[in-house]
N, C-alpha and C positions, 0 to 999 in steps of 0.2 A: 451723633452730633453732640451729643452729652459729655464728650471727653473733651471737645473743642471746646466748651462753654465753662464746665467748669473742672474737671480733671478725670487722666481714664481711670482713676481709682475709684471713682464713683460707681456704685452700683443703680446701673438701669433701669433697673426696675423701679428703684429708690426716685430716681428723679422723676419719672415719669415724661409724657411725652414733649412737653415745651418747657421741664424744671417746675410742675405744680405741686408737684408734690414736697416740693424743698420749703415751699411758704416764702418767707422774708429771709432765709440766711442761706448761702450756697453751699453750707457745710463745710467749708474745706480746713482743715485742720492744718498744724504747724507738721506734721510726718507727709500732708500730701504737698503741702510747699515746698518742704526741704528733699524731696523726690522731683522736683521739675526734671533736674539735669539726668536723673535718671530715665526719666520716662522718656526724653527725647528722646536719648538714646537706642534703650530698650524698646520701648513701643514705640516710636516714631511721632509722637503727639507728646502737647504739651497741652493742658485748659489752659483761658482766660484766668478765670479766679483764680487758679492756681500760682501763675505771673504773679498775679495781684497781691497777691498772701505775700510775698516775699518783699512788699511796702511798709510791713505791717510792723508796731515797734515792739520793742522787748517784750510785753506785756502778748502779743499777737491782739494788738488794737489797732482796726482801719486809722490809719492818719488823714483819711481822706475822705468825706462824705462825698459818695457822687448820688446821683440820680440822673435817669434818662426819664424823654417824652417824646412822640412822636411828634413831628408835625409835619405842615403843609405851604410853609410859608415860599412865596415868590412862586410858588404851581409845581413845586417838586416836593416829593415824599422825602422825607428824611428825617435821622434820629437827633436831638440834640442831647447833651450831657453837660450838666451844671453838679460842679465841686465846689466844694468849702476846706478849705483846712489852714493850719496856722500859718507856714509859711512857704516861699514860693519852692522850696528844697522838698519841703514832703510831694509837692509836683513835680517837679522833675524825677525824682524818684520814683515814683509811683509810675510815670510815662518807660520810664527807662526798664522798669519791671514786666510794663504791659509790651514793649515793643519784643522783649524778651532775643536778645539779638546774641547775648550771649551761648543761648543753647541753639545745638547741634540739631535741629530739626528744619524741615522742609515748609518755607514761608506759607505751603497752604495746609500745613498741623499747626499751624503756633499759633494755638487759641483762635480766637477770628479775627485774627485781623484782615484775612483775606475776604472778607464783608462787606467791610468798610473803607472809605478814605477819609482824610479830612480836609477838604478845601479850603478852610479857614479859621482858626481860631482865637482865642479875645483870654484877656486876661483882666479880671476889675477886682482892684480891693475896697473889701468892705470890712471898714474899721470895728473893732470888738465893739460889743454894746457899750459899756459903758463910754466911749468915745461920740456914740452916735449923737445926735440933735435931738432926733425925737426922743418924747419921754419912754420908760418901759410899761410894757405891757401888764396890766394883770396879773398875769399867768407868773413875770417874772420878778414881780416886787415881795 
């Protein structure tokens, strides 16, 4: 499952069993990004992260903050995912990497998305700080 998640170049062991061993960063490097189209190929799988690297701008910097959290709302389990980034092109981008439609592998290796659906999604802009109303924080003066 470790190659669906984040690429088969990954060594197994390395990840451990649900990726605890990775900490906060999925490892994945600009050599296992620029190997996606390989790897469909060749091994028949692509990772998630791996997709995802290939968002990432000259520098190989996420353009895109996401996070996930579980919840429960309306009586069904389900994961939500809130992103940040500057504008709405690094998302599309970033979706168009994750969908990965490009490479030559079978809809249930292409990272996971055969996991998930998305019944519906929301798009809200929040204006840079210095735009906002409220004052800044603390932390940011």
């Amino acid at each position: 499952m470790s190659e669906m998640m984040y690429s088969p170049r990954h060594d197994k062991e390395k990840v451990g069993e649900t990726g605890q061993s990775l900490a906060a960063s999925s490892r994945v490097n600009e050599e296992m990004a620029d190997a996606a189209d390989e790897d469909a190929r060749d091994r028949g799988v692509v990772g998630h992260a791996q997709k995802l690297a290939a968002a990432r701008d000259d520098d190989f910097q996420a353009t895109v903050l996401r996070r996930d959290f579980n919840s429960t709302s309306a009586g069904d389990a389900h994961m939500e995912f809130v992103g940040f980034m500057k504008s709405i092109d690094d998302f599309v981008e970033m979706q168009e990497a994750m969908r990965g439609e490009h490479l030559n592998v079978e809809p249930e290796r292409n990272g996971i998305l055969g996991f998930f659906e998305a019944p519906n999604r929301a798009t809200y802009v929040v204006p840079p700080r210095k735009l906002r109303a409220l004052p800044p924080s603390p932390s940011t003066t």
